[in-house]
N, C-alpha and C positions, 0 to 999 in steps of 0.2 A: 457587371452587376455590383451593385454597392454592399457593402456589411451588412447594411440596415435592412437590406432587401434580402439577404442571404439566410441570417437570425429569422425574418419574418416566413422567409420561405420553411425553416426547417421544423418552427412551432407551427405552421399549418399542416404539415406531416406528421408530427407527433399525435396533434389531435386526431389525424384521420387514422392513425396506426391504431389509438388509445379506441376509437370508435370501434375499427373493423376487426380488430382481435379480443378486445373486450379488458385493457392492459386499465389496471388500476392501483391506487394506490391500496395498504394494510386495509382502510377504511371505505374501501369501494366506490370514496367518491373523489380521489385523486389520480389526474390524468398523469400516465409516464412523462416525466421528466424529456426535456429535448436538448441540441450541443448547445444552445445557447444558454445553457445554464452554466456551461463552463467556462463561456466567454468571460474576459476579462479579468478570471480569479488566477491569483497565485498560484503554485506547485500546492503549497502547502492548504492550501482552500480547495483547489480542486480535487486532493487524496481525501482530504475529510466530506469533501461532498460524495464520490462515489462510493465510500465507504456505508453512506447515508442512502445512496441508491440499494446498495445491497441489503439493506437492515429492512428496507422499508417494499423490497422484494421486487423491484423491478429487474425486468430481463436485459439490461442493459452489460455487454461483456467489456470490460473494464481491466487494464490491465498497464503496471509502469513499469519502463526499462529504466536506462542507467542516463536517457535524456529527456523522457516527458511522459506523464500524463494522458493517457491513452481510451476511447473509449467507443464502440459498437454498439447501434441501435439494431434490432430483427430487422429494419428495412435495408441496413447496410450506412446510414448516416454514419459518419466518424466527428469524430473531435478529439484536439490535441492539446495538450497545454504543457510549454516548454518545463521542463528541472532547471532553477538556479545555476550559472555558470559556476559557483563556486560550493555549493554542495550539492550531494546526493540521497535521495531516498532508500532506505532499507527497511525489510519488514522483515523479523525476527521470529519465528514461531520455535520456541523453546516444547523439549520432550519428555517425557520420561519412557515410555513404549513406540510409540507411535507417529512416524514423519511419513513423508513425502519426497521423491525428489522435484527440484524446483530451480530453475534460474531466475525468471521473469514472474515476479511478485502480478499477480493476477488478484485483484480486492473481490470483485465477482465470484469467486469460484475456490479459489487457495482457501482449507481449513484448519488450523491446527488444533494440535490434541487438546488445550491448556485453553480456552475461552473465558474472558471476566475472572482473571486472577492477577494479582499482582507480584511483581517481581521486581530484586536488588539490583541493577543492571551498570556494568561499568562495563565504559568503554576507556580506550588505551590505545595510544598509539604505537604500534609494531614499529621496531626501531632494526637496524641490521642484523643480521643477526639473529631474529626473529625473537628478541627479548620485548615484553610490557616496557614500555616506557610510558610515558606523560597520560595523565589522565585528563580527557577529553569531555567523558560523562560519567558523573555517577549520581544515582537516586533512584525513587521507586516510579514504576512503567505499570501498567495495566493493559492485559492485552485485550485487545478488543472482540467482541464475539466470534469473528474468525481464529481468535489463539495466538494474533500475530501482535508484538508490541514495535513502536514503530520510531526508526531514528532518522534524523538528517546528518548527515557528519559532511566533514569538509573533502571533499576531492583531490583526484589523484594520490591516496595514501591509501597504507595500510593497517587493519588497526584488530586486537583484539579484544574479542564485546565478551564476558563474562556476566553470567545470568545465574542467580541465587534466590530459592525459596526455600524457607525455612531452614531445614538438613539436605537439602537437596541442591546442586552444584552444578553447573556446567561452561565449556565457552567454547567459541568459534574464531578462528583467524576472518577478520573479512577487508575486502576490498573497494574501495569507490575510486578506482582509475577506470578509463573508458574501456565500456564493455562488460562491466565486471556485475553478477547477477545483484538484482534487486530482492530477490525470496532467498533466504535465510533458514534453512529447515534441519540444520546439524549439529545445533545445540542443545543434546544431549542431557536432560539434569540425573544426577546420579548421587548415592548419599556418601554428605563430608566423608 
């Protein structure tokens, strides 16, 4: 079977999913989204598209590991969209009461406490020793309605990501060597 035919086959299920279960969009008159929306896009287009599935409240389960882009229709359709060989996705949900535990960063479903806030976010690379070395990232992040704010860093390292609002303080040692989780839910903020 050809691509062409495969994309074609899987928007004629989506319409007949959107038909027999009643799947709409906010506005009632938008059919559920299908894999062929994913086709083609980057890592970094496809997180921001299913972020956008979830805003816009499709039942679509959605979910990135530490090598792609992951995503489940109700009928069972999949679609995959590979991670950059040379970095990795992380999604950060900073706290002050209230986490989760989490390995596998789920954009469908993971919520964190901290939604539509901003935060001072540096990152750093863990050196031997487990000392901050070099700084990697730093500037202000906004998390997104889930709570989570979201980085790309370079693979197989180790780094640590410190998150500051206002008087309030925190960080995490984290990982992007293979395997290593995509949800980030132990940074703690606490006052200076």
């Amino acid at each position: 079977m050809r691509a062409g035919a495969v994309l074609a086959a899987g928007a004629a299920a989506a319409v007949t999913a959107a038909a027999v279960w009643g799947i709409a969009g906010p506005s009632g008159a938008q059919a559920m989204p299908g894999p062929q929306e994913l086709a083609g896009l980057t890592a970094e287009q496809a997180v921001a598209t299913v972020n956008r599935w979830r805003q816009e409240g499709h039942p679509i389960r959605t979910w990135v590991t530490d090598r792609a882009v992951q995503a489940q229709w109700p009928d069972g359709r999949t679609a995959r969209v590979k991670l950059p060989a040379d970095r990795m996705y992380l999604a950060v949900a900073p706290y002050v009461r209230q986490t989760h535990p989490c390995a596998v960063h789920v954009p469908s479903g993971c919520q964190g406490e901290l939604p539509d806030r901003w935060f001072e976010v540096t990152v750093r690379e863990r050196q031997a020793g487990g000392a901050a070395g070099e700084v990697v990232f730093s500037g202000r992040l906004r998390s997104l309605s889930n709570g989570f704010v979201e980085l790309w860093l370079p693979r197989g390292r180790e780094f640590v990501v410190g998150v500051r609002q206002g008087k309030l303080a925190g960080q995490a040692v984290v990982s992007t060597k293979e395997g290593a989780p995509t949800c980030i839910t132990t940074v703690r903020l606490a006052r200076l």
